[in-house]
GUTI-169079 format. One record per residue (C-alpha): residue number from 1; residue in one letter; chain; x, y, z. Coordinates in steps of 0.25 Angstrom, whole numbers, always signed. Layout:
<nodes>
+-----+------+-------+-------+-------+-------+
:  nr : rest : kette :    c1 :    c2 :    c3 :
+-----+------+-------+-------+-------+-------+
: NUM :    A :     A :     X :     Y :     Z :
...
+-----+------+-------+-------+-------+-------+
</nodes>
This chain:
<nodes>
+-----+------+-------+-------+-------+-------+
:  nr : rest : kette :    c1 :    c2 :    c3 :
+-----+------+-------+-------+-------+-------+
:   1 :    X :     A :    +0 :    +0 :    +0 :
:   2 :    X :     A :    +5 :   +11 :    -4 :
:   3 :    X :     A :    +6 :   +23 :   +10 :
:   4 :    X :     A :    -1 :   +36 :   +10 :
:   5 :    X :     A :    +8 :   +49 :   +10 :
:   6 :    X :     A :    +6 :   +49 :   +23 :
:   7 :    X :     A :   +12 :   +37 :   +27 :
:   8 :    X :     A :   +24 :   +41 :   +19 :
:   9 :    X :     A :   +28 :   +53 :   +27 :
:  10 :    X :     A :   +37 :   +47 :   +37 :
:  11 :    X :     A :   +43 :   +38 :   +28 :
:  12 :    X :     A :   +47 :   +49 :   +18 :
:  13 :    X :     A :   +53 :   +57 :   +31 :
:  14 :    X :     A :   +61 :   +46 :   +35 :
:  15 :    X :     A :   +66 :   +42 :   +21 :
:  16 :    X :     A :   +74 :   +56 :   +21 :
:  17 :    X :     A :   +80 :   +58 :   +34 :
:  18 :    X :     A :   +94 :   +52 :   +30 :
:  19 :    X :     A :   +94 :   +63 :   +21 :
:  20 :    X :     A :   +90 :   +68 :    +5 :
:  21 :    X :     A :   +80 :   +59 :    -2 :
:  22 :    X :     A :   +75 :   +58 :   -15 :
:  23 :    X :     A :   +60 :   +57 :   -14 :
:  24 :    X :     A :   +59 :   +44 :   -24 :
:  25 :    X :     A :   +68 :   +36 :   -16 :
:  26 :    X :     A :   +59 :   +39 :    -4 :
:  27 :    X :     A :   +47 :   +35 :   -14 :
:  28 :    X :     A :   +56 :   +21 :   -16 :
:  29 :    X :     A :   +61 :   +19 :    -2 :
:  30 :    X :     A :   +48 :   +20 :    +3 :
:  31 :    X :     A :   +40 :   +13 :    -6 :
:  32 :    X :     A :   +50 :    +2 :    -2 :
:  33 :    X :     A :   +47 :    +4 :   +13 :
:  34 :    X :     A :   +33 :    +3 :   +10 :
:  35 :    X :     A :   +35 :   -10 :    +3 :
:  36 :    X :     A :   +26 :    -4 :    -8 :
:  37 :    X :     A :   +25 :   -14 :   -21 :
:  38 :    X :     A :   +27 :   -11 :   -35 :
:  39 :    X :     A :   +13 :    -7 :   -36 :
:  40 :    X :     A :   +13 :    +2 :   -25 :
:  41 :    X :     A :   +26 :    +8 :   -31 :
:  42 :    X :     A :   +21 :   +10 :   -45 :
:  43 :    X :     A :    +6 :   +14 :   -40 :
:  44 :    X :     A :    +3 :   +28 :   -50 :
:  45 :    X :     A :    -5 :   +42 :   -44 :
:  46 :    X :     A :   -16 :   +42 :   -54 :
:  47 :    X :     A :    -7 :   +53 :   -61 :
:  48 :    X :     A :    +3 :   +41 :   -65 :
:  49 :    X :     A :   +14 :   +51 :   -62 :
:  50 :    X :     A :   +17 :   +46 :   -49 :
:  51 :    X :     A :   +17 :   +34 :   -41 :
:  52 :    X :     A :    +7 :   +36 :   -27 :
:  53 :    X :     A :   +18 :   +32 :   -18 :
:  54 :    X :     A :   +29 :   +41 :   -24 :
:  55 :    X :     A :   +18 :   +53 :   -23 :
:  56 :    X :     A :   +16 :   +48 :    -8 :
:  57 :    X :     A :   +30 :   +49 :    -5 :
:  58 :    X :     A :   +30 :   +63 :   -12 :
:  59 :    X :     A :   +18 :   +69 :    -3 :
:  60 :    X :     A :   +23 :   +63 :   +10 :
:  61 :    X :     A :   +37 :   +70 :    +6 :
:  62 :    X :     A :   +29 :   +83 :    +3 :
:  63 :    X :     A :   +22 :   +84 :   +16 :
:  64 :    X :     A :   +36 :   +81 :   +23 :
:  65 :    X :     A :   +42 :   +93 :   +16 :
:  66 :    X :     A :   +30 :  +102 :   +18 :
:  67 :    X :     A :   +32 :   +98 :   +35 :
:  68 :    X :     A :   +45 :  +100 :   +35 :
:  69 :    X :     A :   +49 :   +87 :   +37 :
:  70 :    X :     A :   +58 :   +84 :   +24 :
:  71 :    X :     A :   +66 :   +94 :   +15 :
:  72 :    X :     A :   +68 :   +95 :    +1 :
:  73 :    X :     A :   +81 :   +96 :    -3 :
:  74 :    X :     A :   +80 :   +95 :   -18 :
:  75 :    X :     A :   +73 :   +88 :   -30 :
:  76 :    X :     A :   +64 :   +76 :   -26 :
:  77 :    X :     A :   +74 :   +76 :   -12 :
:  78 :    X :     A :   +71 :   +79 :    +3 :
:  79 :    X :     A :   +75 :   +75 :   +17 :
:  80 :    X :     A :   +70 :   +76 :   +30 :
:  81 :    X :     A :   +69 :   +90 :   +37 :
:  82 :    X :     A :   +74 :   +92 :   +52 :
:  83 :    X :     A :   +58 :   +91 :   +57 :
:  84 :    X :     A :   +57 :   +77 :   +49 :
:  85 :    X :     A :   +68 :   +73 :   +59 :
:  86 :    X :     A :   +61 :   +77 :   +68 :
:  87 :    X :     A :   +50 :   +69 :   +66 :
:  88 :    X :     A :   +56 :   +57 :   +61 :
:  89 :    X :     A :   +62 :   +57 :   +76 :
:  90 :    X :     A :   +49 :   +51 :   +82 :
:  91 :    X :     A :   +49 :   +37 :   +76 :
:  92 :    X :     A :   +32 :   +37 :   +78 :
:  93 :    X :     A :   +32 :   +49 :   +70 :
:  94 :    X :     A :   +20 :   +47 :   +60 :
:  95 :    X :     A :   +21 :   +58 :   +49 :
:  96 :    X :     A :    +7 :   +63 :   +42 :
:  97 :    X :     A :    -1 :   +75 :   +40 :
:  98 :    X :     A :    -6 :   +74 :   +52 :
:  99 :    X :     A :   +11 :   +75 :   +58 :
: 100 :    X :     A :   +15 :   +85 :   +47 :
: 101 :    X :     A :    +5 :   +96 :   +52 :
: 102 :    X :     A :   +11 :   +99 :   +64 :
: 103 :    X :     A :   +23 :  +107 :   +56 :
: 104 :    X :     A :   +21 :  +120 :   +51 :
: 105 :    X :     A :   +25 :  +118 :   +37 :
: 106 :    X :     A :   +16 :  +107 :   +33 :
: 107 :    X :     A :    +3 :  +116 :   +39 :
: 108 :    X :     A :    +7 :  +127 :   +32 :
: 109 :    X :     A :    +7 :  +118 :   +18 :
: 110 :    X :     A :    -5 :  +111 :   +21 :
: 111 :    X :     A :   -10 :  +124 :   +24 :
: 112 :    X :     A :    -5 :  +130 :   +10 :
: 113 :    X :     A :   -11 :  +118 :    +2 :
: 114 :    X :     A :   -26 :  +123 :    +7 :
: 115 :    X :     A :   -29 :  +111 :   +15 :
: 116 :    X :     A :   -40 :  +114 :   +26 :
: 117 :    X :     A :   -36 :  +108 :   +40 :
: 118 :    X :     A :   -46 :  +100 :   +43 :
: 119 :    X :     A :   -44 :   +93 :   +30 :
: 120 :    X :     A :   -30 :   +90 :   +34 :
: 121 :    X :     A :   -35 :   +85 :   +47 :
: 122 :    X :     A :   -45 :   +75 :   +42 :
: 123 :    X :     A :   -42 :   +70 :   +31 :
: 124 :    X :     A :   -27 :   +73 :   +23 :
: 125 :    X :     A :   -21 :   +70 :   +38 :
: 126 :    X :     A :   -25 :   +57 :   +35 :
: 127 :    X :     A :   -26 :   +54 :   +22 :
: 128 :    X :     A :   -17 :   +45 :   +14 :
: 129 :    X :     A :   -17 :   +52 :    +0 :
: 130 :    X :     A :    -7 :   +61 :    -4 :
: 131 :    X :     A :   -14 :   +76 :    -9 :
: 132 :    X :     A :   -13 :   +72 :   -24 :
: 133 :    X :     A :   -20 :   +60 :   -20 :
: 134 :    X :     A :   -31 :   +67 :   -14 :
: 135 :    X :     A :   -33 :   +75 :   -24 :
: 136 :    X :     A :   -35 :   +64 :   -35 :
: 137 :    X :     A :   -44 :   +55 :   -27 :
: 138 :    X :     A :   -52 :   +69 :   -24 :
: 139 :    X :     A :   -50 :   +70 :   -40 :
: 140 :    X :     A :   -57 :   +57 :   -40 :
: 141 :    X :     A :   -69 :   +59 :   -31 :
: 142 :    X :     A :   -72 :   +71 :   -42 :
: 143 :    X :     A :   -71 :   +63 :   -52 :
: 144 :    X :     A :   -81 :   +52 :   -47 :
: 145 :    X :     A :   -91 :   +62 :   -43 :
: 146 :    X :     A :   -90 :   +69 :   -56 :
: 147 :    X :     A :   -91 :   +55 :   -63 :
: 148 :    X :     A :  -104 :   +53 :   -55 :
: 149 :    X :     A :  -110 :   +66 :   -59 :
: 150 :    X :     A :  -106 :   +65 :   -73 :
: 151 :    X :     A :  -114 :   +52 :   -74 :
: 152 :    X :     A :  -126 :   +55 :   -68 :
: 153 :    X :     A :  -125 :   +68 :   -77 :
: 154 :    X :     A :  -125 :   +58 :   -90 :
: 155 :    X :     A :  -137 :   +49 :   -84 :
: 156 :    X :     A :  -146 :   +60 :   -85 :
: 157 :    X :     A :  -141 :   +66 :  -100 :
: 158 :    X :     A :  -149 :   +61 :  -111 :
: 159 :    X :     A :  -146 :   +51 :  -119 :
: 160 :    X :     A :  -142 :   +58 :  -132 :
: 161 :    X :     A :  -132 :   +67 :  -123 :
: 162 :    X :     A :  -126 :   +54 :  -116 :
: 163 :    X :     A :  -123 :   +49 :  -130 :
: 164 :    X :     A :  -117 :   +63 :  -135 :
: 165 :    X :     A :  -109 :   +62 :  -122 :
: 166 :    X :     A :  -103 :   +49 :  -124 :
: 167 :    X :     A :   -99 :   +51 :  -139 :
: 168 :    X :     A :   -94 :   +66 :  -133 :
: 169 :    X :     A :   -85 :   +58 :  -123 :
: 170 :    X :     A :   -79 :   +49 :  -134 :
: 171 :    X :     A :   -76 :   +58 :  -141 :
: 172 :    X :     A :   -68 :   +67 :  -129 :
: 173 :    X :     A :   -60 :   +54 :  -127 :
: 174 :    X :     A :   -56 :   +56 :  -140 :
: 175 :    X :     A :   -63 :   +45 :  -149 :
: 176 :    X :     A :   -67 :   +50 :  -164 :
: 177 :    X :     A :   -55 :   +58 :  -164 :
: 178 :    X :     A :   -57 :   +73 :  -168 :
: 179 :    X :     A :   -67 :   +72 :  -180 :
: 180 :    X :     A :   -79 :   +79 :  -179 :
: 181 :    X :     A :   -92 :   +72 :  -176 :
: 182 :    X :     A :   -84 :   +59 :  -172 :
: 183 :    X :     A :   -93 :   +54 :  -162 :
: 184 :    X :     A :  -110 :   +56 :  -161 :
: 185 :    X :     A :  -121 :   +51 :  -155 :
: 186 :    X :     A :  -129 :   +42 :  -163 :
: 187 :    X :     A :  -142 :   +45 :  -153 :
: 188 :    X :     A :  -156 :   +36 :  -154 :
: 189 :    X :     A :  -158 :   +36 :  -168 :
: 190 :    X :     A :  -154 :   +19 :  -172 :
: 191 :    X :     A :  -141 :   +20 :  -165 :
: 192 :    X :     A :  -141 :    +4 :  -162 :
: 193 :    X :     A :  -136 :    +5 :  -150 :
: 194 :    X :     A :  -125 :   +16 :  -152 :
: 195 :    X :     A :  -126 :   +30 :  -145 :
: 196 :    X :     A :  -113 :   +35 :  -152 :
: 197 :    X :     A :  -101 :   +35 :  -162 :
: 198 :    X :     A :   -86 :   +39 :  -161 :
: 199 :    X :     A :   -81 :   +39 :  -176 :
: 200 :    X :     A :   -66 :   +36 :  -174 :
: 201 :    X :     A :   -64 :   +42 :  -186 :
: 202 :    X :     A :   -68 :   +53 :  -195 :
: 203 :    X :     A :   -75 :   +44 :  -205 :
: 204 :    X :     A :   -82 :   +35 :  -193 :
: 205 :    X :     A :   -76 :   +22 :  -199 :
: 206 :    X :     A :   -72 :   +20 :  -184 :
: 207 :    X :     A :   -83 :   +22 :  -174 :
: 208 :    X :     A :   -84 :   +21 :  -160 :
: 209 :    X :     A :   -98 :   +17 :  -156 :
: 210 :    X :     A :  -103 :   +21 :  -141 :
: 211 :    X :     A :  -116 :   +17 :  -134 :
: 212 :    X :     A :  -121 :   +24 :  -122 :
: 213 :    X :     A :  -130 :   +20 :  -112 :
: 214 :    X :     A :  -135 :   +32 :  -102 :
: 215 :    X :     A :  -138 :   +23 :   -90 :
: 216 :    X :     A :  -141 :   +25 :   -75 :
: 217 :    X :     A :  -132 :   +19 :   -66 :
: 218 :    X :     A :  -134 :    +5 :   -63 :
: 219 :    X :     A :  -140 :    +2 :   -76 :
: 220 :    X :     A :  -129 :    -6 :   -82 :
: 221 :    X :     A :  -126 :   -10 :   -96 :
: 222 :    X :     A :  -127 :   -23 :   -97 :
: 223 :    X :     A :  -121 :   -34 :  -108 :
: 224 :    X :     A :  -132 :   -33 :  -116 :
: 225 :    X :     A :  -131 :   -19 :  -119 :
: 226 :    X :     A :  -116 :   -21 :  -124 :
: 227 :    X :     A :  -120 :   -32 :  -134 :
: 228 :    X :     A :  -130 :   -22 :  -138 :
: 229 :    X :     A :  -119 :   -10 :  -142 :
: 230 :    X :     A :  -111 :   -22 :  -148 :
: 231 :    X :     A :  -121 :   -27 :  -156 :
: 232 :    X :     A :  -122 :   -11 :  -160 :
: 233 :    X :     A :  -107 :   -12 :  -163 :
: 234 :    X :     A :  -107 :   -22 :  -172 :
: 235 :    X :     A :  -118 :   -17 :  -181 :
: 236 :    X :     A :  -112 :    -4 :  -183 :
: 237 :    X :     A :  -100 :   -12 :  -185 :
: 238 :    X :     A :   -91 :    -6 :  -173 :
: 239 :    X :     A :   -79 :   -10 :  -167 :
: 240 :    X :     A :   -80 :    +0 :  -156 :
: 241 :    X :     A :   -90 :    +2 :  -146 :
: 242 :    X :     A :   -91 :   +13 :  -133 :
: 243 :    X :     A :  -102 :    +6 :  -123 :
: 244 :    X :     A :  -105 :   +20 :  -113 :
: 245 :    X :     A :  -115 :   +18 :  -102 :
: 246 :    X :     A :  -118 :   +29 :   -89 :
: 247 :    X :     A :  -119 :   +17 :   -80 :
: 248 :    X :     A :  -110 :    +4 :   -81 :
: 249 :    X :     A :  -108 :   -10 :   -89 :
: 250 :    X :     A :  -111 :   -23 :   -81 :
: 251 :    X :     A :  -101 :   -34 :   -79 :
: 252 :    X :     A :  -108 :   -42 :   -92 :
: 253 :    X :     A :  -107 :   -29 :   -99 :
: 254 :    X :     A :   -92 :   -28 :   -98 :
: 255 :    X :     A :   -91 :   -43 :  -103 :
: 256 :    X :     A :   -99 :   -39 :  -114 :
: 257 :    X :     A :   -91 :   -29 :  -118 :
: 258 :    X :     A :   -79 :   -38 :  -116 :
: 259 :    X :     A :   -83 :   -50 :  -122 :
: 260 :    X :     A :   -86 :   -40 :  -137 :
: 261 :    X :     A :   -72 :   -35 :  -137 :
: 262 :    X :     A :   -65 :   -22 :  -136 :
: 263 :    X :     A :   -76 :   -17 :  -144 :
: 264 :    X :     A :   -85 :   -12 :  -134 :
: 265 :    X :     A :   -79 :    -1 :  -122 :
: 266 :    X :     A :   -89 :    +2 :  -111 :
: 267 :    X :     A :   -89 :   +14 :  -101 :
: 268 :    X :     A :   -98 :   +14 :   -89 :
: 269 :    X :     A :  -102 :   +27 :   -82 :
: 270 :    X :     A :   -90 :   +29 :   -73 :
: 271 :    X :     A :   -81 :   +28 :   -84 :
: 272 :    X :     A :   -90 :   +37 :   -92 :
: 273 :    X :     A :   -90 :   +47 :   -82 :
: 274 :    X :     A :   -74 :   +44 :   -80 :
: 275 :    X :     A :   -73 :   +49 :   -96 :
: 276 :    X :     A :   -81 :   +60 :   -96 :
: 277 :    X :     A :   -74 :   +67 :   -86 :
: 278 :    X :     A :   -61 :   +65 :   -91 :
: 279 :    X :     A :   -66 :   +69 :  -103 :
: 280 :    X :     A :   -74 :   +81 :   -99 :
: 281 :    X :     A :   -87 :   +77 :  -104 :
: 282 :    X :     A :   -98 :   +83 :   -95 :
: 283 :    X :     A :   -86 :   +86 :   -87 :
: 284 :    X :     A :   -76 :   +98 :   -86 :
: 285 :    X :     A :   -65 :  +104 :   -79 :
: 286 :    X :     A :   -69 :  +111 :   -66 :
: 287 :    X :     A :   -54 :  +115 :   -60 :
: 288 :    X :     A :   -40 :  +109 :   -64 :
: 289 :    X :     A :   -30 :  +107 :   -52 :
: 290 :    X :     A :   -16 :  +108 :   -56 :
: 291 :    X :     A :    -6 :   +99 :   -46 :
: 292 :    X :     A :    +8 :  +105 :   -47 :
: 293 :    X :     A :   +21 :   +99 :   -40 :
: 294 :    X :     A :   +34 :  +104 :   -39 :
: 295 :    X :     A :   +43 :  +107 :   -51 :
: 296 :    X :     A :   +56 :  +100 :   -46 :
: 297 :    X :     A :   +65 :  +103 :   -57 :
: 298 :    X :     A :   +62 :  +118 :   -55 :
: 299 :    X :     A :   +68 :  +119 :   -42 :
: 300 :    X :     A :   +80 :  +109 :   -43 :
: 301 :    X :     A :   +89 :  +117 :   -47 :
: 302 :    X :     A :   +85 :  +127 :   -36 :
: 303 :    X :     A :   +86 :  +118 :   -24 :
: 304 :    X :     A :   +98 :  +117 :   -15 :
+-----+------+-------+-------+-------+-------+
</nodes>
C-alpha cells in the first residue's frame, strides 16, 4: 500500500539528517523501506506525469520546508534544518499537519494558501491525499454530478433533438472528418432502425450508422434490440455501427454485441455523458484553473 504524505513526513526528515540529498533517491530509498512493489512504484497520478508515490514524497518535502524543518540548498536538494534536529530528537515524534502547526512558518503559509481554519482542523489534519490529489478527486465529484444532470437533461429533450445531438457529438469527436454536411439525422421517416449517418468520407462510400435510444434509466437495452440495429446494418449494407442509449446495455446485450463482431460499438448513458462533456456538448467551460510549479532551471544558476 502505498502511505499518505503524511505518513512520509518523518521519513523524508530522517533521510537528510546525514546531510544534502537529492529528493529522487529519498523517493527510492523510501520506496524501499516501504517495501513497495513494482506496482506500487510504477502507479501514475492521473496526469501520467508523475508516479503517486514520488509526488508523495514531494509534498511531505514541501511542507518540511514551509515549517522550517528542511532547507533547500539547490536544485531538487535539501537537508535538514536545526529545528528538524530538533524534532528528530524525541524518538516518539510523530510528524503531520497537525505537528507542523505549532511553527510560525507553516501557519503563515497555510495562511497565505486561503485555507480556512477550521477546515485544516477537520479534515486536511487528517486527510491522507496530498492537495493535487484533492483537487482531482473534487475534479471528479464535479464531473459526476455534472454527468447526472447532463443525463437527465437529455431524457427530457425530444426525440429528433436527442438524434441531432448524437450525430452533433460524433462529429466533435472527429468522425466524417471536416466536409460539410458529413453527419445527419435521418429522423422517423422509414429509417429502418437507423436514427443517424456519419459519412467517412466526402462521397458517403464510407458511413457510420448510429441508433439511438432516448430511454429512462433502468429501462435496459436488451439483445434483441442489438439484432434488430444488425439486422438494420446488414440491409443498408454497413460495416460499421454506433449503438447509443440514455440508460444502459444488459449483460446479454453485450454478448450480443460480441458475438456479431467488432461491427457494433455500444455507449450507455454514463459513458455518454462522460463524451459530451469532454467534448462540450450541452456543456461549457465555467472557469479554467492553471497549476503552476516551480521553474528549477530559472534559478540554478542563481543558488548558492
Amino acid at each position: 500500500m502505498i502511505p499518505d504524505y503524511q505518513t512520509l513526513m518523518k521519513p523524508v526528515l530522517e533521510a537528510s539528517q546525514d546531510g544534502e540529498v537529492r529528493i529522487s533517491d529519498v523517493v527510492d530509498k523510501l520506496a524501499d523501506d516501504f517495501n513497495l512493489t513494482e506496482e506500487e512504484r510504477e502507479t501514475l497520478l492521473p496526469s501520467g506525469k508523475q508516479t503517486t508515490f514520488s509526488n508523495r514524497v514531494h509534498w511531505a518535502k514541501t511542507y518540511l520546508v514551509k515549517a522550517g524543518l528542511v532547507d533547500v540548498t539547490k536544485r531538487a536538494h535539501f537537508i535538514i534544518s536545526d529545528r528538524g534536529r530538533q524534532v528528530l530528537a524525541n524518538d516518539n515524534v510523530v510528524i503531520n499537519n497537525n505537528f507542523l502547526k505549532q511553527f510560525d512558518e507553516f501557519q503563515e503559509f497555510r495562511s497565505r494558501s486561503g485555507s480556512d481554519e477550521t477546515e485544516v482542523d477537520t479534515e486536511e489534519s487528517t486527510s491522507s491525499v496530498t492537495p493535487d490529489e484533492a483537487l482531482r478527486v473534487a475534479y471528479k465529484k464535479i464531473n459526476a454530478s455534472l454527468s447526472s444532470e447532463i443525463l437527465m437533461k437529455v431524457r427530457k429533450v425530444t426525440p429528433l433533438f436527442f438524434e441531432q445531438l448524437i450525430v452533433d457529438l460524433l462529429l466533435a469527436m472527429g468522425y466524417g472528418g471536416t466536409h460539410e454536411d458529413a453527419g445527419r439525422a435521418l429522423g422517423k421517416t422509414g429509417d429502418n432502425g437507423v436514427d443517424g449517418v456519419i459519412d467517412q468520407d466526402p462521397l458517403g462510400v464510407d458511413q457510420i450508422y448510429v441508433q439511438a435510444k432516448r430511454y429512462a434509466e433502468g429501462n435496459s437495452i436488451g439483445s434483441g434490440d442489438i439484432r434488430d440495429f444488425f439486422g438494420a446494418l446488414n440491409l443498408k449494407k454497413a460495416q460499421k455501427g454506433i449503438f447509443i442509449t440514455t440508460s444502459d446495455f444488459t449483460s446479454s446485450a453485450v454478448q450480443t454485441a460480441g458475438d456479431l463482431g467488432s461491427r457494433i460499438v455500444l455507449i450507455n448513458g454514463t459513458e455518454l455523458a462522460r463524451l459530451m462533456i469532454r467534448y462540450n456538448i450541452g456543456a461549457r467551460d465555467e472557469q479554467v484553473l492553471y497549476i503552476r510549479k516551480i521553474d528549477e532551471d530559472y534559478f540554478e544558476e542563481g543558488l548558492e
